[in-house]
C-alpha positions in Angstrom: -19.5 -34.9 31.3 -19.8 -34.0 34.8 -18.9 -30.2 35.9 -16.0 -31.0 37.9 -13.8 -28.0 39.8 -11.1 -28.9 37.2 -13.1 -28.7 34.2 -14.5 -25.2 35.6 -11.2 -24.0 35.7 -10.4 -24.9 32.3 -13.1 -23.6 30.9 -12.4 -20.5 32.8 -9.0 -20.3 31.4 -9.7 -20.8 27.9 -12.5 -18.6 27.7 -10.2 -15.9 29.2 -7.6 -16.8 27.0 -10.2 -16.5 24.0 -11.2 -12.9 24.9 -7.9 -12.0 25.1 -7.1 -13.5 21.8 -10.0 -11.6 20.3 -8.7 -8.3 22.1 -5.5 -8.7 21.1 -6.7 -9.2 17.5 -9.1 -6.3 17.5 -6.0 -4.1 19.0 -3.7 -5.2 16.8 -6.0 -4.6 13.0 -7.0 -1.0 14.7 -2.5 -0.4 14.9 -2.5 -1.5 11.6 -5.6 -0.1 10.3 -4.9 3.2 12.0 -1.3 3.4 10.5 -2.6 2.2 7.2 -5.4 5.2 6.5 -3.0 7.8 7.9 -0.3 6.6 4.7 -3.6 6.8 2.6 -4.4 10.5 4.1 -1.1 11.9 4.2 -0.6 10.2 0.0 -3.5 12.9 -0.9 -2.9 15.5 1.4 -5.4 15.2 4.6 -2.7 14.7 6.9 1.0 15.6 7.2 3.5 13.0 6.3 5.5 13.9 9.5 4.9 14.8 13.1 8.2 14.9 14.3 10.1 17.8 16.2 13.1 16.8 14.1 13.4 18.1 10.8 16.1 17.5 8.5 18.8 20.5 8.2 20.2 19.0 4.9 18.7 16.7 1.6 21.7 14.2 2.5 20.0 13.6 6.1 16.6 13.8 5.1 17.5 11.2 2.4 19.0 8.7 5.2 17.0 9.3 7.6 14.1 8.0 5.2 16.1 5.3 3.8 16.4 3.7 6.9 12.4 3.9 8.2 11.6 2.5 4.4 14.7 -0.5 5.1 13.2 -1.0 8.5 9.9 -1.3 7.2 10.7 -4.1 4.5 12.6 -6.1 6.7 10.5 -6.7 9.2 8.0 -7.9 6.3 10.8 -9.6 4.8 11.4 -11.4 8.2 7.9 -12.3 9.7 7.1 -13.4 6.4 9.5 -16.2 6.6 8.3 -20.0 6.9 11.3 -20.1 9.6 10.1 -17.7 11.2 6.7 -18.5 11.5 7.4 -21.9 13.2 9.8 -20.1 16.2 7.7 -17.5 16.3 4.3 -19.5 17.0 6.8 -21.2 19.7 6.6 -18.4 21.7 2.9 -17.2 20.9 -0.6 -19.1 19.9 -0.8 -19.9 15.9 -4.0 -18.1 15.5 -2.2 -15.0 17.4 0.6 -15.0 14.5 -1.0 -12.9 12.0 -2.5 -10.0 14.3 1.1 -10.1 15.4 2.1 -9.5 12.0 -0.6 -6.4 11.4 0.7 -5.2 15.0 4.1 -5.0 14.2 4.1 -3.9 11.0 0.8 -1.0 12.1 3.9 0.2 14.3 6.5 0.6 12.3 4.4 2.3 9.7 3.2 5.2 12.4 6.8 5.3 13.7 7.7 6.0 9.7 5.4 8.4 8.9 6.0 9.8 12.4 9.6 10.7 11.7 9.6 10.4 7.9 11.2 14.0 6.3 9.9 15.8 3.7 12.4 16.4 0.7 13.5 19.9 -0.2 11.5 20.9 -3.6 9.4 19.5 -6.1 9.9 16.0 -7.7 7.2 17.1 -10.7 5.4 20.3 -11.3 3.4 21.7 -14.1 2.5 25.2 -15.0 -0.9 26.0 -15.8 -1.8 29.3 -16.7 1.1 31.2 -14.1 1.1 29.4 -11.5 2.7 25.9 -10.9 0.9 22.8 -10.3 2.0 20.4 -7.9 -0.8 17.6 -7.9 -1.7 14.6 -10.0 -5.3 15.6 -10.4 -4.5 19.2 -11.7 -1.9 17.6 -14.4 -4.3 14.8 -15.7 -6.7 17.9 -16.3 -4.4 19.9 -18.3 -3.1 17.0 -20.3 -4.0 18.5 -23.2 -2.4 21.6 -22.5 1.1 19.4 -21.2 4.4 20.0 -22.8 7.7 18.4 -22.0 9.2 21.4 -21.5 6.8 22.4 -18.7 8.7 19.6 -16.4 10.5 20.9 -13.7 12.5 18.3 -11.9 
């Protein structure tokens, strides 16, 4: 095949469009990734839950305002997931772009949860060892065998 200015070009243009699909790609899984190991940080207590200036004044608000990041959330799985929604969607971008897409989208709306997400007033299970109350998993499974049903304070 002879090197033509056409061919050049071409090449040119789909090696550019290949590093972008590969930056795009790495972008998108470091979102998603990013978003992921800060749920997995703030679940055991290395980082808050919420970075947010606003702060719930009442349970009822903190209650909605949760509900609807979690409702968010699910549906835009619930919607990208989607055969039909596949086949518009790689329409308007590359197939192999689809997924990173996905992980982009869904690494957003994770941070912009945990971003705004409102702690709840109180405790949803303690456990009192010795005098003092116990708040983590750990510390119950420990003192199983000290455990009473009575200890529960929901």
């Amino acid at each position: 095949m002879i090197n033509t200015p056409a061919t050049h070009s071409e090449n040119k243009a789909s090696l550019l469009s290949r590093g972008f699909a590969i930056a795009y790609a790495f972008f998108a899984y470091g979102v998603g990734s990013v978003a992921l190991f800060w749920f997995f940080f703030a679940a055991i207590g290395i980082a808050p839950y919420s970075l947010s200036a606003f702060k719930a004044d009442s349970l009822f608000t903190a209650l909605a305002v949760n509900t609807f990041l979690v409702l968010l959330f699910a549906l835009q799985h619930t919607i990208m997931a989607r055969k039909s929604f596949k086949q518009k969607w790689t329409q308007i971008i590359p197939k192999h772009l689809e997924r990173s897409s996905f992980v982009l989208a869904a690494g957003i709306l994770m941070t912009v949860m945990l971003w705004y997400w409102q702690t709840l007033p109180g405790a949803l299970l303690s456990h009192k060892v010795g005098n003092k109350k116990s708040y983590e998993l750990p510390m119950l499974c420990e003192q199983w065998d000290t455990f009473k049903p009575d200890d529960i304070f929901l």
